[in-house]
Each structure stands twice: as C-alpha cells, then as structure tokens.
N, C-alpha and C positions, 0 to 999 in steps of 0.2 A: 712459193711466190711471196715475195714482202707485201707487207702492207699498200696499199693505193697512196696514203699518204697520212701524217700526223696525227691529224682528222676524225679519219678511218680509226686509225689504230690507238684512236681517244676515246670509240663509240663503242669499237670492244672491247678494251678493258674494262670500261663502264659493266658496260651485258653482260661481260662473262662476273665480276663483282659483285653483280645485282641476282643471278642467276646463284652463284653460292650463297650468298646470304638467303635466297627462299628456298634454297635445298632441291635446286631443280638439277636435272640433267639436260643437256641439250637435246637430245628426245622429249623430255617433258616438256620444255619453253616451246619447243618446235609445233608440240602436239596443242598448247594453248595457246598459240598465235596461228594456228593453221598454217606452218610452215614446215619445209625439207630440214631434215636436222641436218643435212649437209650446208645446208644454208647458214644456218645460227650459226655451224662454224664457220663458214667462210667469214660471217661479218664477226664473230669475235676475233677474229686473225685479222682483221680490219683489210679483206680482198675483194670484201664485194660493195659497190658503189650501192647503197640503201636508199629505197626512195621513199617518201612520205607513209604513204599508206603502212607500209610495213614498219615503219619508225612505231605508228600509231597502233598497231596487230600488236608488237614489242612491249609497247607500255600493257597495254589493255591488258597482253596476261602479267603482268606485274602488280595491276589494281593503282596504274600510276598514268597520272598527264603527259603526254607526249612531250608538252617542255619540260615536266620534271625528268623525265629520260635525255632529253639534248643536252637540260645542264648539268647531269649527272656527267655526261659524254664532256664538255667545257671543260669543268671544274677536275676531270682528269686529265685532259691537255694541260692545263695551267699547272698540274702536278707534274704532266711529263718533263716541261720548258724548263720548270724550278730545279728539278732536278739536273737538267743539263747545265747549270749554270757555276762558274767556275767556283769552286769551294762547298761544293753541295757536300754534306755527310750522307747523303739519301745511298741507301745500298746498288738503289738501281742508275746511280748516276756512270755517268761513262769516263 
C-alpha cells in the first residue's frame, strides 16, 4: 500500500528517525505509547491516517511536545520537496 499521501510519509520518516536515534524498536515505541507495533508500522510507511491523541501517545514516549513531533514531521516534508527539485545532488532525489 503507498503512503496516504506526502504528509503521511513526512510523519514517518520523522518516527522512524526519531525511533533510531532513541534505539527503539517498533515494539519498544509501540509498548511506550500504548500502541499495536503493527500500527507504528503502518504510520512509519505513512498508511495510516494518525489522529491527535496518538500524535501526543508518539511524542510522550519520545520525552517530546507533540509540536516538536509535527515539526520534526514538516521539516522532513520540506526535505522531501527539496530534494525533488530539479538539480538536487540529494541521493534520495528522483
């Protein structure tokens, strides 16, 4: 299933990001947000439409602000757009 949209798959690279850098597994993020580790993957594959509450479950085991989570999620979109842009050197440009 692709991504839901941009967005989405701005929110998970963020998570999945955030998640390697605290040396979690998606078991562990899952089990400290009180969530389905099938879950955490579906929203780092950006397929599941995420709502509030669980944005906020997300930070809280991270020890972070739900908007520092949104604009970790942003400030990756703005990475994704940059790299599609014609003349990117980015490895991940298309």
């Amino acid at each position: 299933m692709p991504p839901l949209s941009p967005e989405h798959e701005a929110l998970g690279r963020a998570l999945r990001m955030l998640r390697a850098r605290h040396r979690l597994s998606q078991e562990g993020l899952a089990s400290a947000g009180g969530l389905d580790r099938s879950y955490v993957g579906s929203i780092e594959r950006g397929e599941a439409n995420v709502g509030y509450a669980t944005l906020h479950r997300l930070a809280d085991a991270f020890a972070m602000r739900t908007s520092d989570l949104v604009r970790r999620a942003e400030d990756e979109a703005d990475v994704m757009v940059a790299a599609l842009q014609p003349g990117s050197d980015r490895p991940d440009a298309q």
